[in-house]
C-alpha positions, 0 to 999 in steps of 0.5 A: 319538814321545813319549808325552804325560802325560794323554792320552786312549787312545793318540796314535800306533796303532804303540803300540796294544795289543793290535793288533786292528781292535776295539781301533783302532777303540775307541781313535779312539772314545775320542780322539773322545768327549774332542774329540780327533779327531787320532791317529798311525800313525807320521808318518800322520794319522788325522783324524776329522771333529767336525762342529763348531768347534773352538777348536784352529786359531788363531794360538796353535797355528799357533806353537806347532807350528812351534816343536815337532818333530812328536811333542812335541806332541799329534797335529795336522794342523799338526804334520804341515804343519810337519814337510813344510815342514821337510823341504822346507827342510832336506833339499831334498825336494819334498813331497807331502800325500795327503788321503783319506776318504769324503765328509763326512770332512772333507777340504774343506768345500762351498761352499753358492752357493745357498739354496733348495737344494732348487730344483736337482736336481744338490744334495742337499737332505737333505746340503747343509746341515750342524749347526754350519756358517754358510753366510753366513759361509764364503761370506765366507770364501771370497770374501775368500780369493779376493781375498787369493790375488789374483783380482779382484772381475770374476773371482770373479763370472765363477766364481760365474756358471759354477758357478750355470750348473751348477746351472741345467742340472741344472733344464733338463727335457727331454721326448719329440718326434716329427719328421716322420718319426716318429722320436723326437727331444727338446725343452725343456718349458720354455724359461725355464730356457734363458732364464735360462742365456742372459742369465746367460753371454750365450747364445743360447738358440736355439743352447744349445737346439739343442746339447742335442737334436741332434748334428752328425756331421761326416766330410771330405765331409758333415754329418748333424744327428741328431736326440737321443731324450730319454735321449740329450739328458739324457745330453747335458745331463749331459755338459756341466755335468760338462765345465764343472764340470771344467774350471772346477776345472781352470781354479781350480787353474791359476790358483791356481798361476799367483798363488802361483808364484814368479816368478824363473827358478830352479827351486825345491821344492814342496809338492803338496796331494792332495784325493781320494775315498777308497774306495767300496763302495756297494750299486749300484757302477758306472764311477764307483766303479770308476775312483775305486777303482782310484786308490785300489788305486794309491795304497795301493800308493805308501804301501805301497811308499814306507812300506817304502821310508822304513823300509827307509832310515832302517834304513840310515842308522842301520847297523841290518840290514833284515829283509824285511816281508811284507806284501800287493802289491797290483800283481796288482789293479792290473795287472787294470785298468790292463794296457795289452793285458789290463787291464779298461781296455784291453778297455772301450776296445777294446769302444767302439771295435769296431765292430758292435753293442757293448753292456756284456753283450758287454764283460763277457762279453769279461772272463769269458772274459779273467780266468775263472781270475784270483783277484781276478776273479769274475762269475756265470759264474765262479763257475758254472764253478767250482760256487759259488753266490752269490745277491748275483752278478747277472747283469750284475755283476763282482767284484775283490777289492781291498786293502780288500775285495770290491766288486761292479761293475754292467757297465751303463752302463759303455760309455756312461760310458766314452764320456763325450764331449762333443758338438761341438755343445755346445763350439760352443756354449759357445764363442760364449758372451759371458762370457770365462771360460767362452769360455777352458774350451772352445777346442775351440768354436772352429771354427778348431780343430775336429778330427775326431779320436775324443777318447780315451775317460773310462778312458783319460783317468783311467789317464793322469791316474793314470800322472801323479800316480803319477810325481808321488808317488814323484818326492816324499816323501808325508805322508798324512792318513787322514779319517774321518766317524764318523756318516751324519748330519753330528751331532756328538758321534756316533760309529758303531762300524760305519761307522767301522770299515768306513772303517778297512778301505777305508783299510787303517789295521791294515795301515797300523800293521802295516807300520809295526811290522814292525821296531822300533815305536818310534824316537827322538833320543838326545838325546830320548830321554835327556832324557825317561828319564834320571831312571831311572838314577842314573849320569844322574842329575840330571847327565850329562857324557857323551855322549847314545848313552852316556848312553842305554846307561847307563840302558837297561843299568840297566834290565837291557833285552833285548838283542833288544829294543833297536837302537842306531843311529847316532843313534837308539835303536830298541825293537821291542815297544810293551810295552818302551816301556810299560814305560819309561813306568810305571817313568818314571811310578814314579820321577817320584813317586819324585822328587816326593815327595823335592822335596816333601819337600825344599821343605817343609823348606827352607820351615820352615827359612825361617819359622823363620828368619823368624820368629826375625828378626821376633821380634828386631825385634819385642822390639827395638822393644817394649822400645824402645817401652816405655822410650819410654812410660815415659819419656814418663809420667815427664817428664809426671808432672815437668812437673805436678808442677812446674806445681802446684809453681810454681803453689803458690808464686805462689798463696803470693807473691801471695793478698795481693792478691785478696779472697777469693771474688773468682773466684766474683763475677766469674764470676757477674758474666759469667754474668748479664751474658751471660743480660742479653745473651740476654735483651734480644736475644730481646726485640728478635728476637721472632716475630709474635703469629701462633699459625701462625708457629713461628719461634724464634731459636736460643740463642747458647750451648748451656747456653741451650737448655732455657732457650730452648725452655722460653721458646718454649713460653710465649711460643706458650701465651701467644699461644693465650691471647691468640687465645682471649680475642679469640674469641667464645662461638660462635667457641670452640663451631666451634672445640671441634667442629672439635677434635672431629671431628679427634679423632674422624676425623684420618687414619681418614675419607678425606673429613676434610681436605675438611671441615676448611676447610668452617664446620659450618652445622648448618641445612641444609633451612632450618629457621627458614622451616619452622614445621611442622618446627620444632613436631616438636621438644619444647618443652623440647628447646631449639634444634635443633642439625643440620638436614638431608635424609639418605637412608635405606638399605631393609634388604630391597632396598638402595633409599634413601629421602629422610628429614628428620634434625633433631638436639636435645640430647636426641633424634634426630628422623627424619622423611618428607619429604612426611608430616612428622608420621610421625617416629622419636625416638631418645634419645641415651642409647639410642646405643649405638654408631656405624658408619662407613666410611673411604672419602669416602662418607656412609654410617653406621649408628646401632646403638641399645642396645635397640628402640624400639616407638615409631617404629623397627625397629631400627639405622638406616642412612643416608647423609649429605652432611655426615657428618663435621658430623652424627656430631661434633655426635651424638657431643657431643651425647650425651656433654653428655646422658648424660656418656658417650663414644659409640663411634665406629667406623670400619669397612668391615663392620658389622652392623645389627640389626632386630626380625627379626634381623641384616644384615651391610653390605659396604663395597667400593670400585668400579673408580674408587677411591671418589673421587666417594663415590656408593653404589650398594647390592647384597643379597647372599643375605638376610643381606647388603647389599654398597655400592659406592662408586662 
C-alpha cells in the first residue's frame, strides 16, 4: 500500500483523513476532475464511470500490471485482475469478482442492435445513446469477440434474431374484444407485427396470436381455453420476452462456459466474474426493487463477513492479537425477507398459493400483523399503532430499514410479479418455433414434457438463485469493484456531489473503509517497506547487511515511533493511524530533498572537477600543437624565403654568364612581334567571319582573348553604324520623311497608347477621304499653305450630350482646318501656334482632345474632342507639324482624365474601360451631372 509521489488526493480511502462521508466523496471528486477514475479501499476498487475513452487499457499497461503487486502502481481494474489471478495460481484459491453499481456505472456497456431506437418501446430513447460511444464500432467488437471466443457465424445471427424478437414483442399492441357472451377477451390491433415475428424465428403467426390472448388450463380430466382480457394479455406478452430475454442469457453464459472450459478430466480453479444491479432506492420501489435489494443486503453481508474474515487471518498469520470489530450485522434484515416460515418471501408465497380471494392488501396486512414490532419493519398501521405520523407512508406501502438506508416498498403488483409465470401456451408455442436456438431456450413446449406441476414462484426462484451464489462466494476469495456514475446524463466530465454521494451510502463505502481500519490502517513487506523508508535512519543507510524486520526496527526505532502504534508481524509491519504513515511520508519527502541536494551537490563538483581536468588536457594538447604548429609555419617560411633567394641567386649568375648572347631589348621586340602577330590573326579572322550588311541581324564573333574585348565591341558598333549609314544612303527622300514620323510616334507613344505596336507595321498614308478627287476640299486651304499633310473623316464629341458628330479633318503646315461633311464651307481654322497641348488615352481607343492656348472667335468654342481611327498617324504628323511651324515641342499627354475648356466654362472626361477590357476601342460617351462626360471603351 504505497503511497505514490504526485498523486492526485488520496489513492487508497483506508488513508482518508479526516474520515467523513464528505471528505470520501470530495476525495472521488478530485481523482475524477484529473481523469483518475480508479481509488482503493484496502484490496477493493472504487470505479467511477468517465463516460469516455481513455488511453489506460492497452497492451502497454496490461504488462505493466502484471510485472507490479497490486499497490505499486496507481489503483487500476488490472491491477486487482492480477492480484486474483495470482492468488488463484500461487495459493490454489478459486476467486470470485464482485462488480456492483447502478446502471450507467459503468459495469458493462449496452449493446445498441437497433438504430431507430425510438420505434421499440421495451428502449429507452433518451438513454440508449451514449456521448462518446461509437455504436457501429462496438457492435463490431462484440461480434468479433463472439467468433474469437468460438461461436459460429450461424450462432451469432441466431442471437441476434432472439434479441430482435424481444424488441418486436415490446411493439406488439393489444386492444379490448368481446366474445359472444360479452366477456371481455383481447386481440392483436395490428397483426403485421405478429407477421414480422413469424417469418423472422419461423412461427406461425396464428398459434403466437393465440398464446398471447388466451391460456389452456389443463387438469387430469379436461381442458378449458380461457379467454385473456387486455391487461392479462400485455401481462402475457411481458412474461414471454422476459423469459426469452432470460434464458437467451442463461444460454450465453452456458455456452461461454462450455468454449472456455478445459477440456481435461482434472478438476481445476476458477475465476468467477459477478455482474450485478447495485442497490435501488427509486421514488416508486416495487417487487423488482425489492428482491434486487435484498441480494444486496446478502452480499454486503458476505463482504462484511469475509472482509473481517480476511483481517481476522492475516492477523494470525502474522502473530499479531485480534480485537473484535464492531461493526453492523445485517442478518436481522436478511432473516425478514428470506426466513423460510416467517420471511416477507415465505408469506408472499404462502399468500399466492392460498386459496380464496388473494389481493396484495391482504399479503400486506398479513405483514403488519407478522412484523408489527420488528425494528427494520414500518407500514402505515405501524406506525399508527406506535402514534407516528408520517405522510410519505402510503397506505399500500411498507418500509425495511436496510444497511444503506430506508426504502419504501409499494405492495401493488407484488402478487402478480410473484406469480410471473409462464403460459403453457406460450412455451408451446415457442417450442414449435423452426429457429433451433429459441426451440432448445423452451423444453418445456414440448408436449412429451408437459407437467401439470404449479412451477414455483419468481421469489422463491430468486432466494434460491441467491442460496447459490452465497455458497459460491464463500466457497471463494472475493475481489470487489464498487461502480459508481458520477451524473444522470451520461456527460463527461460532470461530477454531482449529491448523486454520487447517495451511491456511496447504498454501496456502504464509509462502512467499507471503516472495517478496514478497524485495526491497523496500513500494512505492508518488510522488505517493502524497508526499501521505501530506510533513507530515514543512518543505520540503513545507503547500505543495510541485515535483515529486512531488522532493518525495519531500526529505522521506526530512530524515529522514536509509538509503540501502540506499531505491530510487528512475522512478515509484515502493521501501523494503526494513517497520520503515523503521513508522518513517515513528510519525513521521507524532507530526507529525499535532503539527499538530492547533497547529490546535486556532489555531481556539480565531480563535473567541475571533470571540466576542469578536461580543460587541462585539452589546453596541453592545444600549446602542444600550436607551438608545433607554429615551428612548422616558420620553418616553412624560412625554406621558402632560402629557396628564393637561391632562385634569384642562380638566376643572377646565369643573367651574368650569358648577356653576351642577346641584344639588349630583345625581349621587348619579340613580345611586340607576338602581340601583332596575334591582332593580325584576329583581324583577318574577323574579316572572313563578318555578319550580313542586314541592319537586323545582330550577330557578332566573339573575341579569342580577353584583352580583345573593348576592341571587339568598339569594332561591332562601327561596323552596325557603318550598315545604317549604308541603309540610309539607299533610301529615298520619302522613305526617310515615313521613317522620322514612325521614329516619332515611337518617341511619342512606345509603351504609353495600347494601340501603338498595331500601328507600327500599317505605312501612314496621310490621305484618307481621297482628297486629290475632291476639288471642293482642296480650295479650304490656303493658297500659300502648301500640300495637305492629313486627310480624314474624325468624329466629334458634343460636349452637352456626349452624341458624336461626322467632321472632315485636313491638317497643313500651318493650320488644322475642321469642317462639316455635308456643309463644307462651314469650317474651324485652328493655328498651330495656338496648340497648347494635346490629351490622349492609353487604351486601343481614338478619342483625343486638342486643348488651345486661347479661344478663337473665329469658327471655335473652345478645346475640341474627337475620335480618330488613325490617332496614332494624325497626332504624330500635329506633333511635327507644329514643332516645324513654331520650333516648340507640343505637349503630348496621355491620360485617363482631362479636362476640356469652352467659352462657358470647363468639362472633366473620364476614360473607363467596359467589362470586355477595350479590346475593340468603341466608345460609348455618358454625361455624368453638367460637369462631367464619362466614355466607355467598349
Amino acid at each position: 500500500m504505497t503511497l505514490l509521489e504526485g498523486s492526485v488526493g488520496v489513492e487508497d480511502l483506508v488513508l482518508l483523513e479526516p474520515l467523513e462521508q464528505e471528505s470520501l466523496i470530495r476525495n472521488l471528486q478530485l481523482r475524477y476532475e484529473k481523469k483518475e477514475i480508479y481509488t482503493y479501499i484496502g484490496n477493493v476498487l472504487v470505479s467511477v464511470n468517465p463516460y469516455q475513452q481513455l488511453p489506460i487499457y492497452d497492451l502497454e499497461f496490461v504488462a505493466k500490471y502484471r510485472d507490479y503487486t497490486f499497490y505499486e502502481l496507481k489503483p487500476h481494474i488490472y491491477a486487482l485482475a492480477n492480484m486474483a489471478y495470482q492468488s488463484l495460481r500461487d495459493q490454489d484459491r478459486d476467486q470470485c469478482i464482485l462488480i456492483t453499481g447502478e446502471s450507467g456505472a459503468g459495469k458493462t456497456e449496452a449493446l445498441k442492435l437497433e438504430r431507430d431506437t425510438g420505434g421499440y418501446a421495451y428502449l429507452n430513447p433518451d438513454t440508449s445513446r451514449v456521448d462518446g460511444m461509437d455504436d457501429d464500432a462496438n457492435f463490431k467488437v462484440l461480434q468479433s469477440a463472439m467468433t474469437v471466443i468460438g461461436f459460429s457465424e450461424e450462432e451469432i445471427r441466431q442471437v441476434l434474431e432472439v434479441a430482435a424478437l424481444v424488441l418486436k414483442l415490446g411493439n406488439v399492441e393489444l386492444v379490448n374484444e368481446f366474445q359472444a357472451n360479452g366477456v371481455p377477451a383481447s386481440g392483436i390491433r395490428d397483426g403485421r407485427g405478429v407477421q414480422e415475428i413469424g417469418e423472422l424465428v419461423g412461427l406461425n403467426s396464428g398459434e403466437l396470436e393465440r398464446a398471447l390472448c388466451s391460456r389452456t388450463m389443463e387438469t387430469a380430466k379436461e381442458k378449458v381455453v380461457t379467454a385473456l382480457n387486455v391487461v392479462q394479455a400485455q401481462y402475457a406478452r411481458d412474461a414471454l420476452a422476459k423469459n426469452i430475454y432470460s434464458r437467451l442469457f442463461n444460454w450465453l453464459v452456458n455456452r461461454i462456459n462450455e468454449s472456455i472450459k478445459v477440456s481435461t478430466g482434472e478438476k481445476r480453479k476458477v475465476m468467477g466474474v459477478l455482474d450485478i444491479y447495485g442497490f435501488e432506492i427509486l421514488e416508486d420501489n416495487s417487487f423488482e426493487q425489492f428482491v434486487i435489494n435484498y441480494c444486496n443486503e446478502k452480499l454486503q453481508q458476505v463482504f462484511i463477513e469475509m472482509t473481517l474474515k480476511e483481517e481476522q487471518e492475516e492477523y494470525k498469520r502474522e502473530g499479531i492479537p485480534w480485537v473484535k470489530v464492531e461493526y453492523f450485522d445485517n442478518g436481522i434484515i436478511c432473516n425478514l425477507i428470506e426466513h423460510n416460515q416467517r420471511g416477507i418471501l415465505a408469506m408472499l408465497d404462502e399468500e399466492c398459493l392460498r386459496p380464496g380471494v388473494v389481493s396484495d392488501s391482504t399479503f400486506l396486512a398479513k405483514l403488519n400483523q407478522l412484523f408489527s414490532k420488528h425494528s427494520h419493519y414500518e407500514s402505515k398501521v405501524t406506525q399508527n399503532a406506535q402514534r407516528q405520523y408520517d405522510h410519505s407512508m402510503g397506505l399500500s406501502c411498507f418500509r425495511i430499514c436496510h444497511y444503506a438506508g430506508k426504502v419504501t416498498y409499494n405492495v401493488n403488483s407484488f402478487i402478480d410479479k410473484n406469480n410471473d409465470l409462464l403460459f403453457r401456451d406460450l412455451s408451446q408455442a415457442m417450442w414449435k418455433a423452426r429457429h433451433p436456438l429459441l426451440r432448445s431456450l423452451f423444453p418445456e413446449g414440448d408436449p412429451k414434457q408437459a407437467s401439470l406441476k404449479r412451477p414455483p414462484t419468481a421469489g422463491a426462484q430468486f432466494k434460491s438463485s441467491v442460496t447459490i451464489l452465497m455458497k459460491n462466494l464463500y466457497s471463494k476469495n472475493p475481489n470487489y469493484i464498487r461502480c459508481i456514475k458520477p451524473n444522470e446524463q451520461q456527460q463527461r466530465g460532470h461530477f454531482s456531489f449529491e448523486l454520487v454521494n447517495v451511491q456511496a451510502q447504498y454501496l456502504g463505502l464509509l462502512e467499507n473503509v471503516r472495517v478496514r481500519r478497524a485495526g491497523y490502517a496500513y500494512r505492508q513487506a518488510y522488505g517493502s517497506f524497508l526499501e521505501r523508508y530506510r533513507l530515514l535512519s543512518r543505520s540503513t543507510w545507503p547500505r543495510w547487511n541485515g535483515g529486512d524486520q531488522e532493518g525495519v526496527e531500526k529505522v521506526l526505532g530512530e524515529l522514536s515511533m509509538s509503540s501502540e502504534e506499531l505491530a510487528f508481524g512475522k512478515t509484515k509491519i502493521f501501523i494503526r493511524s494513517p497520520k503515523t504513515l503521513f508522518y513517515l511520508e513528510e519525513q521521507r519527502r524532507l530526507r529525499l530533498q535532503q539527499l538530492a541536494t547533497l547529490i546535486q551537490k556532489t555531481y556539480r563538483g565531480w563535473r567541475c572537477r571533470t571540466h576542469y581536468q578536461l580543460m587541462r588536457k585539452s589546453q596541453i594538447v592545444i600549446s602542444s600543437w600550436f607551438r608545433g604548429n607554429m615551428q612548422k609555419k616558420r620553418y616553412g617560411k624560412m625554406k621558402a624565403s632560402a629557396l628564393l633567394i637561391q632562385a634569384y641567386v642562380r638566376g643572377w649568375k646565369a643573367r651574368k654568364n650569358y648577356r653576351k648572347y642577346f641584344r639588349s631589348g630583345a625581349a621587348l621586340i619579340l613580345s611586340n612581334f607576338i602581340y601583332k602577330s596575334m591582332v593580325q590573326k584576329f583581324l583577318l579572322g574577323l574579316k572572313n567571319n563578318l555578319p550580313s550588311p542586314s541592319i537586323l541581324d545582330k550577330k557578332w564573333p566573339s573575341a579569342p582573348y580577353k584583352y580583345f574585348n573593348t576592341a571587339n565591341h568598339e569594332l561591332q558598333r562601327l561596323f552596325h553604324q557603318w550598315k545604317c549609314k549604308k541603309f540610309r544612303d539607299q533610301l529615298s527622300p520619302k522613305q526617310v520623311e515615313v521613317l522620322r514620323e514612325k521614329l516619332c510616334a515611337s518617341e511619342l507613344f512606345k509603351g504609353k497608347k495600347s494601340s501603338y505596336p498595331q500601328s507600327v507595321p500599317i505605312p501612314f498614308h496621310g490621305d484618307y477621304i481621297g482628297l486629290q478627287r475632291n476639288s471642293k476640299l482642296q480650295k479650304l486651304k490656303g493658297g500659300e499653305e502648301g500640300p495637305i499633310l492629313m486627310a480624314e473623316t474624325v468624329m466629334k464629341v458634343n460636349r452637352g450630350n456626349g452624341k458624336t458628330s461626322s467632321r472632315i479633318l485636313l491638317l497643313t503646315k500651318g493650320h488644322v482646318i475642321i469642317t462639316d461633311t455635308k456643309n463644307p464651307q462651314a469650317k474651324t481654322v485652328i493655328p498651330l501656334n495656338s496648340l497648347a497641348r494635346v490629351s490622349v488615352t492609353s487604351f486601343k481607343d481614338g478619342l483625343f482632345s486638342l486643348h488651345l492656348s486661347e479661344i478663337s472667335s473665329v469658327g471655335s468654342k473652345g478645346d475640341l474632342l474627337l475620335v480618330s481611327e488613325h490617332v496614332i498617324e494624325l497626332l504624330t504628323k500635329i506633333y511635327q507639324a507644329t514643332l516645324d511651324a513654331t520650333q516648340i515641342q507640343l505637349p503630348v499627354a496621355v491620360t485617363e482624365e482631362f479636362s476640356v475648356k469652352f467659352k462657358e466654362g470647363s468639362l472633366t472626361v473620364k476614360v473607363i474601360q467596359g467589362p470586355g477590357g477595350g479590346g475593340t476601342g468603341k466608345l460609348s460617351c455618358k454625361k455624368k451631372g453638367s460637369r462631367c462626360l464619362e466614355v466607355t471603351v467598349q
